[in-house]
Biopython code that builds the backbone (N, CA, C, O; Angstrom):
import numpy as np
from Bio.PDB.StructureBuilder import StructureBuilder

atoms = [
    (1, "UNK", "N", (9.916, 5.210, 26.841)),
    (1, "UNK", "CA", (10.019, 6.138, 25.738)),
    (1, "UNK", "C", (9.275, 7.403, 26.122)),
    (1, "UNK", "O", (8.069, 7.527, 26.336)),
    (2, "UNK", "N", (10.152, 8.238, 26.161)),
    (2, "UNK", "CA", (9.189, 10.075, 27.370)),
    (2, "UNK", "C", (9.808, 10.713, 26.232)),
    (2, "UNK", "O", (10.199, 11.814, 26.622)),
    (3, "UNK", "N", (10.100, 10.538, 24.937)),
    (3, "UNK", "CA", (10.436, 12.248, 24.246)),
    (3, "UNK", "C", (11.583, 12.130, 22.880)),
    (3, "UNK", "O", (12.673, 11.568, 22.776)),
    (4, "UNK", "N", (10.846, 12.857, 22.034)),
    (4, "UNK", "CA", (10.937, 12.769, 21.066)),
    (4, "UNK", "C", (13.016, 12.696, 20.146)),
    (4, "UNK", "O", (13.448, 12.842, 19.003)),
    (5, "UNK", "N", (13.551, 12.438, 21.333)),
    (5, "UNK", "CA", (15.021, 11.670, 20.715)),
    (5, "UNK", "C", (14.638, 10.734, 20.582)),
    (5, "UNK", "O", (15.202, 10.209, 19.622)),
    (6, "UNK", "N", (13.563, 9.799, 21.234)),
    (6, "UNK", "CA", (13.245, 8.127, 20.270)),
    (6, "UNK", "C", (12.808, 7.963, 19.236)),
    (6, "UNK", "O", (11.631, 8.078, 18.895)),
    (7, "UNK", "N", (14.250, 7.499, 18.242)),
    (7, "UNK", "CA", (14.010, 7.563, 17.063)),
    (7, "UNK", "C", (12.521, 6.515, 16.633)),
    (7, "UNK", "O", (12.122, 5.560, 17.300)),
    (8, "UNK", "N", (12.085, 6.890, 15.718)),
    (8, "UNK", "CA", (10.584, 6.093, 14.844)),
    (8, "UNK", "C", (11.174, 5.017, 15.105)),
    (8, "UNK", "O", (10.771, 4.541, 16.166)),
    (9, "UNK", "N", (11.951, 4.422, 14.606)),
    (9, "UNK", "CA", (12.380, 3.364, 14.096)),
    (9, "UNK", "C", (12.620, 2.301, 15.206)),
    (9, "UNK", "O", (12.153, 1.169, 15.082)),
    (10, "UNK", "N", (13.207, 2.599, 16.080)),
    (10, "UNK", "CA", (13.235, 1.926, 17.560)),
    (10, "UNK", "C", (11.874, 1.882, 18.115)),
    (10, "UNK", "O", (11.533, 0.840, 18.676)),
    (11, "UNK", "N", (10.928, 3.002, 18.028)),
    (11, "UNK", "CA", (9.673, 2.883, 18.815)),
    (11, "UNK", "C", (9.128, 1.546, 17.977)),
    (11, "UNK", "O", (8.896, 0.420, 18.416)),
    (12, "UNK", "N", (9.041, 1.904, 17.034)),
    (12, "UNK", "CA", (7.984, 1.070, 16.121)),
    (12, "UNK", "C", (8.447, -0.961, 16.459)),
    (12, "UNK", "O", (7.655, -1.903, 16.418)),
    (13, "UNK", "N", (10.233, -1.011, 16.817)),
    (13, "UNK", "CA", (10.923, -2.001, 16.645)),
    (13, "UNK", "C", (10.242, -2.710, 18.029)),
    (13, "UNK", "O", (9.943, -3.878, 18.276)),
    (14, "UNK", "N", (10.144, -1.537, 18.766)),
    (14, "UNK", "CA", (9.715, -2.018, 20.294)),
    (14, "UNK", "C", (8.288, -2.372, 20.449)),
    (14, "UNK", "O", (8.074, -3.275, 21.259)),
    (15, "UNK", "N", (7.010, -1.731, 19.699)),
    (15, "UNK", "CA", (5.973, -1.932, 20.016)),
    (15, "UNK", "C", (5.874, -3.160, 19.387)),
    (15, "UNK", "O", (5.299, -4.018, 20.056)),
    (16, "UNK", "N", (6.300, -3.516, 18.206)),
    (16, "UNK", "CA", (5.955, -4.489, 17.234)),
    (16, "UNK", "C", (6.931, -5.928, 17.357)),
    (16, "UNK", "O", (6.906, -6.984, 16.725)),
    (17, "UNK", "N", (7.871, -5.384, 18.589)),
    (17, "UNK", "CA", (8.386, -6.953, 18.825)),
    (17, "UNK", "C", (9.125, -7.143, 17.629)),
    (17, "UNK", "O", (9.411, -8.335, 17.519)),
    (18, "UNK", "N", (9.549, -6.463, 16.695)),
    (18, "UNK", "CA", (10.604, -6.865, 15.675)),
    (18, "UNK", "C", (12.154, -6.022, 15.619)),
    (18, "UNK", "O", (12.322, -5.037, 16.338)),
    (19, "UNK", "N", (13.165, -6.483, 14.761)),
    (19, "UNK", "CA", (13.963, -5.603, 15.208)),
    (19, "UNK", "C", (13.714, -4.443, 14.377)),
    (19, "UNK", "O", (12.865, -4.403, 13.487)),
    (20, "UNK", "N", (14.601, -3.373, 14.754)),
    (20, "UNK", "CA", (13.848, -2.106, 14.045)),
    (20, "UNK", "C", (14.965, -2.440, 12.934)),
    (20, "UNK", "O", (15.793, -2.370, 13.842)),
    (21, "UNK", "N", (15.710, -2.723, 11.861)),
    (21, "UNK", "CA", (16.387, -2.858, 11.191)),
    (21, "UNK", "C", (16.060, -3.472, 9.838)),
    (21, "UNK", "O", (16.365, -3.484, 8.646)),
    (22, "UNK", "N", (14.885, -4.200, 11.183)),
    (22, "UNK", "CA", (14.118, -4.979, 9.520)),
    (22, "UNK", "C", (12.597, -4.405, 9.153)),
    (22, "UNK", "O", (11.679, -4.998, 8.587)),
    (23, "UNK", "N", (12.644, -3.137, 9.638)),
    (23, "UNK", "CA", (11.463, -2.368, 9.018)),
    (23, "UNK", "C", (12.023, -1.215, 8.009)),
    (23, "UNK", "O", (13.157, -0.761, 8.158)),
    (24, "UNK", "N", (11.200, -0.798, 7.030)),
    (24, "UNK", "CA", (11.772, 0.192, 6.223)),
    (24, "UNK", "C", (9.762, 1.472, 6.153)),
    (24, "UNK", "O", (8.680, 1.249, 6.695)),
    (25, "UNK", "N", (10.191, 2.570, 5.295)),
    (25, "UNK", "CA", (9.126, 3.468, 5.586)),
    (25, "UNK", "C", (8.280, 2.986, 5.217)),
    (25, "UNK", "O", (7.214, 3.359, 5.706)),
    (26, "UNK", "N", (8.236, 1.851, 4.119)),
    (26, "UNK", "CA", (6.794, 0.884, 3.403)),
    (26, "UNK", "C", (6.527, -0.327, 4.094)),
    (26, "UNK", "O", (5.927, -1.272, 3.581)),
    (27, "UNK", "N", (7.252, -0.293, 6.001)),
    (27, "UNK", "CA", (6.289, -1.750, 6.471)),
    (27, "UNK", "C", (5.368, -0.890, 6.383)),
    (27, "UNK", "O", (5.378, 0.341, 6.362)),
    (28, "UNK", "N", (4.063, -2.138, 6.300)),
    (28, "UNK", "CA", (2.876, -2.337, 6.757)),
    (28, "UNK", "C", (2.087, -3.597, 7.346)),
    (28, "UNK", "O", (2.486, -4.754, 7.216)),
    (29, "UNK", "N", (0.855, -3.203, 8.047)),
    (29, "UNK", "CA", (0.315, -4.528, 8.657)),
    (29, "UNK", "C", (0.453, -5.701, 7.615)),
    (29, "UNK", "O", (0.563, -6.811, 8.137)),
    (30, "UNK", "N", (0.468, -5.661, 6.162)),
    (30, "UNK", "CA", (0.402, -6.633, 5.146)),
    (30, "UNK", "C", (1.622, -6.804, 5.411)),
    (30, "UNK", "O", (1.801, -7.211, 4.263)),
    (31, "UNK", "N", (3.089, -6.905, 6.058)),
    (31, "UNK", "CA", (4.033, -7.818, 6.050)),
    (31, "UNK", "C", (4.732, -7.574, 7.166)),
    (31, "UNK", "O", (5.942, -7.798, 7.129)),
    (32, "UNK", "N", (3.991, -6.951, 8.670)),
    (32, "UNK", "CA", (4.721, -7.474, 9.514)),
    (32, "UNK", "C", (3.803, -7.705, 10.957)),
    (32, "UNK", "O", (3.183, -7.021, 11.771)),
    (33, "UNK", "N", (4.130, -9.053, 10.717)),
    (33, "UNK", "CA", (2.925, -10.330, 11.620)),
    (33, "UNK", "C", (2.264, -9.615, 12.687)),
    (33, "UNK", "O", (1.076, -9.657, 13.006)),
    (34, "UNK", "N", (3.379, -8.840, 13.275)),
    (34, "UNK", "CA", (2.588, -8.600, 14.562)),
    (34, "UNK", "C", (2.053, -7.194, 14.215)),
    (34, "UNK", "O", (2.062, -6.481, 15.218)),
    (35, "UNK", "N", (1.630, -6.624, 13.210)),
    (35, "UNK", "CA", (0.977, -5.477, 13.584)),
    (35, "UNK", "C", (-0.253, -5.541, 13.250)),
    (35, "UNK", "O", (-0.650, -4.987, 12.225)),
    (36, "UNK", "N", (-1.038, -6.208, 14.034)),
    (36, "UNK", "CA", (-2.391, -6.625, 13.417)),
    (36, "UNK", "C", (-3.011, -5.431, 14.436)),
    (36, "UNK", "O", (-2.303, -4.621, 15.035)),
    (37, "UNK", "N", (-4.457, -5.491, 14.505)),
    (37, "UNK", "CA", (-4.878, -4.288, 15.591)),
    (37, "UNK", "C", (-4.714, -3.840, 16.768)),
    (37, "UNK", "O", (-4.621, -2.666, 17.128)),
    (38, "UNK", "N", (-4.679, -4.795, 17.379)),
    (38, "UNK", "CA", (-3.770, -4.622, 18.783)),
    (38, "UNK", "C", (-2.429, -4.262, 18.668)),
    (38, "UNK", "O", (-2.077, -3.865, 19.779)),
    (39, "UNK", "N", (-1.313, -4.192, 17.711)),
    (39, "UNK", "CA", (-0.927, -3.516, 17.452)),
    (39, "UNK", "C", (-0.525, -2.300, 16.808)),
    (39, "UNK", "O", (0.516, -1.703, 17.083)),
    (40, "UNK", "N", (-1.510, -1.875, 15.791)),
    (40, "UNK", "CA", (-2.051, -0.683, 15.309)),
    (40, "UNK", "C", (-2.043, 0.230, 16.600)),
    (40, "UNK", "O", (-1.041, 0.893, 16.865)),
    (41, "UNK", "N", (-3.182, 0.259, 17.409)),
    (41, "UNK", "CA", (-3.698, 1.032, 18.477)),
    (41, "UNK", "C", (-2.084, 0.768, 19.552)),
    (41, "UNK", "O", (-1.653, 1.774, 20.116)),
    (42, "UNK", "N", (-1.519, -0.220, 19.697)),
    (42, "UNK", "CA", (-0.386, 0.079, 20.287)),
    (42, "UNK", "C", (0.807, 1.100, 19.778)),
    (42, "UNK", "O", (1.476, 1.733, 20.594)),
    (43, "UNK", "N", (1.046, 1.219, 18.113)),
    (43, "UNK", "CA", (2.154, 1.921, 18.142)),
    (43, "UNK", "C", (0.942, 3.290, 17.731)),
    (43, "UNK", "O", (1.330, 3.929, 16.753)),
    (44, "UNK", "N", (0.011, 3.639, 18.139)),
    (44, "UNK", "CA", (-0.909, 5.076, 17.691)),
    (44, "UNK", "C", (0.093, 5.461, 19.358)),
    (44, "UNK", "O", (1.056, 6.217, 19.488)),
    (45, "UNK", "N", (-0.598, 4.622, 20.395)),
    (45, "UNK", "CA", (-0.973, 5.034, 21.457)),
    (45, "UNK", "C", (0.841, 5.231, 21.955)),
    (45, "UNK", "O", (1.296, 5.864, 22.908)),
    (46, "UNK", "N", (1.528, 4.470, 20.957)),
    (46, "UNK", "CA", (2.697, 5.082, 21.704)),
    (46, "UNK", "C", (3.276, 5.919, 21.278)),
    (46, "UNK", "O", (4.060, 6.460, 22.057)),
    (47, "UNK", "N", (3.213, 6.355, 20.117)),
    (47, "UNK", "CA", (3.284, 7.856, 19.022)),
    (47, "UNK", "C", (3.196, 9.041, 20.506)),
    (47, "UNK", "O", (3.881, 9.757, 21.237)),
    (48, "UNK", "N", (1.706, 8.534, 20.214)),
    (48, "UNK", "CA", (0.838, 9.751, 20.827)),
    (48, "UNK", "C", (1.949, 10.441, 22.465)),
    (48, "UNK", "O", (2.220, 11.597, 22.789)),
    (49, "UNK", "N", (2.235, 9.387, 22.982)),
    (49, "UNK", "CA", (2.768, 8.891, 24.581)),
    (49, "UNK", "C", (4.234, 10.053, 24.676)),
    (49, "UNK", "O", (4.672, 10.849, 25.507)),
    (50, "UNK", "N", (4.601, 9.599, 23.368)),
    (50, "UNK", "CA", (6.330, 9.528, 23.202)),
    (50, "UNK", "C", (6.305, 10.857, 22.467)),
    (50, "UNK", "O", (6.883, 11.738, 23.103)),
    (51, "UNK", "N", (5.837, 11.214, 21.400)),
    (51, "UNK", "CA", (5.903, 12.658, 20.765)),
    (51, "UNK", "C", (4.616, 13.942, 21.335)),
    (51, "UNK", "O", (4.125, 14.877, 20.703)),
    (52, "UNK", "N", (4.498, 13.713, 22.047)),
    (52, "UNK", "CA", (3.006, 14.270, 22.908)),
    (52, "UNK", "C", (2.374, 15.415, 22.081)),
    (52, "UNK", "O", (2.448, 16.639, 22.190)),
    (53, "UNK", "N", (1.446, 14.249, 20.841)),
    (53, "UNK", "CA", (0.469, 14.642, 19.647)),
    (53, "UNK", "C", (-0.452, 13.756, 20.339)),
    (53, "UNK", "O", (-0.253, 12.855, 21.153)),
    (54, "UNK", "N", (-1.911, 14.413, 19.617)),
    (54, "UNK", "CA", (-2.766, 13.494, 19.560)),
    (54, "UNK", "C", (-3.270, 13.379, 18.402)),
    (54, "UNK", "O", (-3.155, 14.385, 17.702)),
    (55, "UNK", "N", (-4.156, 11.889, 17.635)),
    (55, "UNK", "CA", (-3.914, 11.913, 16.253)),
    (55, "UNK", "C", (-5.846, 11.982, 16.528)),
    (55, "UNK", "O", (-6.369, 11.768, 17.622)),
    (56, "UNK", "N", (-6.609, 12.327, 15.244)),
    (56, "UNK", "CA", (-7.827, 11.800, 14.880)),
    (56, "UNK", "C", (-7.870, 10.857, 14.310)),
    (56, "UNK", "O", (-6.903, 10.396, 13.704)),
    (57, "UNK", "N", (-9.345, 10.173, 14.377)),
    (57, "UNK", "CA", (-9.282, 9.116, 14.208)),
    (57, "UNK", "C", (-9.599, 8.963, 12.758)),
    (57, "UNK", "O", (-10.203, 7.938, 12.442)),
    (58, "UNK", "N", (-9.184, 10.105, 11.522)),
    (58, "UNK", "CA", (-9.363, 9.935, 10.342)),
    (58, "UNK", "C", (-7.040, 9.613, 10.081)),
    (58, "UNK", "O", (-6.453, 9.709, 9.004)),
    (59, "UNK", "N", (-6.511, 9.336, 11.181)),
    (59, "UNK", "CA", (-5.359, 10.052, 10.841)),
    (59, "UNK", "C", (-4.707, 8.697, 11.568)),
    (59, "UNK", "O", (-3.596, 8.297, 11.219)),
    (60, "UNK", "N", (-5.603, 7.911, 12.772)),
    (60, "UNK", "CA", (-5.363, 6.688, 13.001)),
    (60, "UNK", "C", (-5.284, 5.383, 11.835)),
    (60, "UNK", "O", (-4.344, 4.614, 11.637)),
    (61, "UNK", "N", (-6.426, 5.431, 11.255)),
    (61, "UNK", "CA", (-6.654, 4.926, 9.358)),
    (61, "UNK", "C", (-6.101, 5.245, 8.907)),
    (61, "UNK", "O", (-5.618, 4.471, 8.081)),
    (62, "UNK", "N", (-5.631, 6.489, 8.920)),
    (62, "UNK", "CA", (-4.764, 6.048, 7.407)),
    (62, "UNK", "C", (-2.963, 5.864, 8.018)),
    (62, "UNK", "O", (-2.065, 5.585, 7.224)),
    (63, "UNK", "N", (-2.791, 6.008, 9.018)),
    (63, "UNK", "CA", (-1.320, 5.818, 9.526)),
    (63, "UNK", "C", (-1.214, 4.217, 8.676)),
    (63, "UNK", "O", (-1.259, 3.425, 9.617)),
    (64, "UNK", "N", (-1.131, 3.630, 7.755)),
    (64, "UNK", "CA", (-0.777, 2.151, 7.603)),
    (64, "UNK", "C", (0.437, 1.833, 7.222)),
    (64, "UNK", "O", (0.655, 0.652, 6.952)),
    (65, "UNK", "N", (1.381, 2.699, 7.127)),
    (65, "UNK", "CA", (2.710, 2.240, 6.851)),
    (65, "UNK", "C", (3.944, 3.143, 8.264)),
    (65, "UNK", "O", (3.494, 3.914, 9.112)),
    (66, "UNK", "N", (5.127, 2.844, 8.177)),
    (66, "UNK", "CA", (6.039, 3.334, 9.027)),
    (66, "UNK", "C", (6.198, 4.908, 8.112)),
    (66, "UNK", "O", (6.308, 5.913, 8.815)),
    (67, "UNK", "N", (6.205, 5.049, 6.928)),
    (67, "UNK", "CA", (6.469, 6.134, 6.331)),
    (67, "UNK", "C", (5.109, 7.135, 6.799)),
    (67, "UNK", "O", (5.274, 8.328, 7.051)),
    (68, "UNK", "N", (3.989, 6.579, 6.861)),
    (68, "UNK", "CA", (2.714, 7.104, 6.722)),
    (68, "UNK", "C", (2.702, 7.669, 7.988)),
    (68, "UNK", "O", (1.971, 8.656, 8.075)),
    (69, "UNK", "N", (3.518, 7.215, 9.383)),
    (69, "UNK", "CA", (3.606, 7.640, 10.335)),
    (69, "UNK", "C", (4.505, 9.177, 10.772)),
    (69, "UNK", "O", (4.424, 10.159, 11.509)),
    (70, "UNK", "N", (5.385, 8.539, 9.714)),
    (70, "UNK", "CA", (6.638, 9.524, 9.665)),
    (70, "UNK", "C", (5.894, 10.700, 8.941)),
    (70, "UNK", "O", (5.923, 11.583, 9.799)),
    (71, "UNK", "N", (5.552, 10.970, 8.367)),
    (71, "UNK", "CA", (4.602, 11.874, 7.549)),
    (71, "UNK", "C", (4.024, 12.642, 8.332)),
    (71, "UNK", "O", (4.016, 13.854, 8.545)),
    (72, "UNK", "N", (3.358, 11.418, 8.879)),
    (72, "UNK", "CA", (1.824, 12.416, 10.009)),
    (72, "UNK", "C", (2.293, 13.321, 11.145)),
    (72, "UNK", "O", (1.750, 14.331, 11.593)),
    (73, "UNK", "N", (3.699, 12.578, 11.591)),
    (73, "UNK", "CA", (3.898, 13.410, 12.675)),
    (73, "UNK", "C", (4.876, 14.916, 12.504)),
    (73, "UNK", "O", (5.022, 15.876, 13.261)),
    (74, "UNK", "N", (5.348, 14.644, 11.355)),
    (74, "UNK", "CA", (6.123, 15.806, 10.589)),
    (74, "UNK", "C", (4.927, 16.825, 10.409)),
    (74, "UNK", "O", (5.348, 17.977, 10.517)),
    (75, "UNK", "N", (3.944, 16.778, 10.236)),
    (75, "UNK", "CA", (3.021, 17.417, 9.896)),
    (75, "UNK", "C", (2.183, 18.184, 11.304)),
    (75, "UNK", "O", (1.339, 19.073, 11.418)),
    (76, "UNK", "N", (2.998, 17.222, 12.324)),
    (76, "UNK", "CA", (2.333, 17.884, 13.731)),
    (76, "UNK", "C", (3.487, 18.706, 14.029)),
    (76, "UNK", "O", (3.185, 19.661, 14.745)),
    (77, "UNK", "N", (4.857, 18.638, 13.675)),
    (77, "UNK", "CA", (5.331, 19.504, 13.787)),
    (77, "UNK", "C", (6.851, 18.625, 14.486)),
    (77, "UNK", "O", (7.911, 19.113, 14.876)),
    (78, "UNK", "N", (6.444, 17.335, 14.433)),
    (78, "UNK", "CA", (7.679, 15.971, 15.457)),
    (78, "UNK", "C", (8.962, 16.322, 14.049)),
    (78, "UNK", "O", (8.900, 16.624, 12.857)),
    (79, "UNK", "N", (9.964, 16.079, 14.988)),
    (79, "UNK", "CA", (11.408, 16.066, 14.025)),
    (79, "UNK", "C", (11.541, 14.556, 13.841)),
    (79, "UNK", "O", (12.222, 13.870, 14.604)),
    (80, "UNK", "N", (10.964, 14.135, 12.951)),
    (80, "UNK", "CA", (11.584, 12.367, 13.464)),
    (80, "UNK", "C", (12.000, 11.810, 12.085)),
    (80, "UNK", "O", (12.460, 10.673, 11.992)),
]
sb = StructureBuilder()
sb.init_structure("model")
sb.init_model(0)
sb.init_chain("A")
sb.init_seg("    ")
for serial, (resi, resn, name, xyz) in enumerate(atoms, 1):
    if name == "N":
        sb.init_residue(resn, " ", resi, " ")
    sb.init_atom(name, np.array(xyz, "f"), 0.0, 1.0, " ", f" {name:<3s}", serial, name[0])
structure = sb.get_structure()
């Protein structure tokens, strides 16, 4: 994943080992198994990788949903 045609939705499907079909903008770690912290810091670090932002770490906290992501990076300026 090198650039920002990877849609959210596929990244997130890929870091988290689920399909992306069965996430909507309100997953969160409270209902999908594998995004416990090690995966947190995995889909930050692949945000970061794939849309080439870097987040603070007031902006890592509060990323807790797929929408919350989608948000943050709209706000860096990502089309996603």
């Amino acid at each position: 994943m090198s650039n920002s045609i990877v849609r959210l939705e596929d990244l997130f499907g890929a870091v988290l080992d689920v399909s992306p079909a069965s996430l909507t903008d309100t997953s969160s770690p409270a209902d999908v198994k594998t995004w416990d912290s090690f995966g947190h810091i995995s889909l930050i670090a692949a945000m970061e990788e794939t849309y080439g932002v870097a987040f603070k770490t007031t902006e890592i906290q509060a990323t807790q949903s797929r929408g919350a992501a989608r948000r943050l990076l709209r706000q860096k300026g990502v089309t996603v």
